[in-house]
Steps between C-alpha positions, in 0.01 A plus 500: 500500500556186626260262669552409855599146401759639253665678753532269769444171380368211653606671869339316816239775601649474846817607396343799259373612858831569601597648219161729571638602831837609435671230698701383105613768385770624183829428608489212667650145463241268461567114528240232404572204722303214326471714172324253305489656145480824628128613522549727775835660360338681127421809672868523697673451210337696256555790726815432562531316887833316539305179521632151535404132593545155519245197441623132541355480161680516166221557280315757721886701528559443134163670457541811741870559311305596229356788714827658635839480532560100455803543758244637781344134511607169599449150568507428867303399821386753719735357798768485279525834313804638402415876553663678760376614852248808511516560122150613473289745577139292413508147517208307308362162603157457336355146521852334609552398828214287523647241333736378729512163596539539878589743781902455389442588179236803589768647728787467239304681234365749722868584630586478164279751373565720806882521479484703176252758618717806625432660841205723501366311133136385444377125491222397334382131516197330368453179648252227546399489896173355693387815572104546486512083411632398772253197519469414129868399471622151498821424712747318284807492739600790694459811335402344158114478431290365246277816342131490417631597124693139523841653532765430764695834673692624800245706700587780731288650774449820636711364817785379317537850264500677787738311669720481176433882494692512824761295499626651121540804653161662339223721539165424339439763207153431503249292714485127332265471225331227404266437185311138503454392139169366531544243747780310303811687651631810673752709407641759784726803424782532733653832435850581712733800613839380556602688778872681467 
């Protein structure tokens, strides 16, 4: 039998939850947008998901072609993706959009990300936000803070994913959910409905 870790890989526990309440289920088209080298995708494509992706890098795509069908995977910026419209059913952004420069860019991968998700589909999005740390953050410029770990992100509040909950046309899946890593950064779940 195998172990846990066998059969799903190195999946973000946050994303197993779904998985744990029926919300991912055989059947449907999963895309990975931000794929990295695929750490979230073992489980889909062992059991047989449609599952593709794209990661702006070559290394990290040339490494989750080695999981799947090479074809399923490409090279491109989340704004600029060359998938069409509402081709998914699940759309994956773990530990992505956070690393936008500015609002611009934030927006254009967001949009980017939506546009592929068909009507009715699931989002799930791990992000960096302020939420719970509101006070230990170091504005940079903008949106863009300075971490207590040392690193610079993008951070989202519970304001704006509500607001960008709205105006994409969504319905909140789940309350936000936000886990402070021992006062060095948070990371919130933002999990979405697209409505039809």
């Amino acid at each position: 039998m195998p172990t846990l870790q066998e059969q799903f890989g190195p999946i973000d526990i946050y994303l197993f939850d779904q998985l744990l309440r029926g919300r991912i289920t055989p059947g449907m088209r999963i895309f990975d947008a931000g794929c990295g080298s695929g750490r979230n995708l073992v489980y889909f494509l062992r059991e047989g998901y449609d599952v593709f992706g794209v990661d702006a890098d070559p290394r990290a795509i040339d490494l989750v072609r080695t999981l799947g069908p090479a074809g399923n995977f490409r090279v491109e910026a989340l704004d600029q993706m060359s998938f069409p419209d509402a081709f998914a059913d699940v759309v994956l952004s773990s530990a992505v959009l956070h690393f936008a420069r500015d609002d611009d860019q934030f927006r254009a991968m967001l949009a980017g990300t939506w546009r592929v998700l068909k009507p009715g589909g699931f989002f799930f999005c791990r992000l960096a936000s302020t939420i719970g740390m509101e006070d230990r953050m170091r504005r940079i410029e903008g949106r863009r803070f300075l971490l207590p770990d040392g690193s610079q992100r993008y951070l989202v509040d519970e304001a704006l994913l509500l607001q960008l909950t709205g105006e994409l046309g969504g319905s909140l899946a789940d309350p936000l959910k936000t886990t402070v890593v021992q006062s060095q950064r948070c990371m919130t779940t933002w999990a979405v409905w697209k409505n039809r």
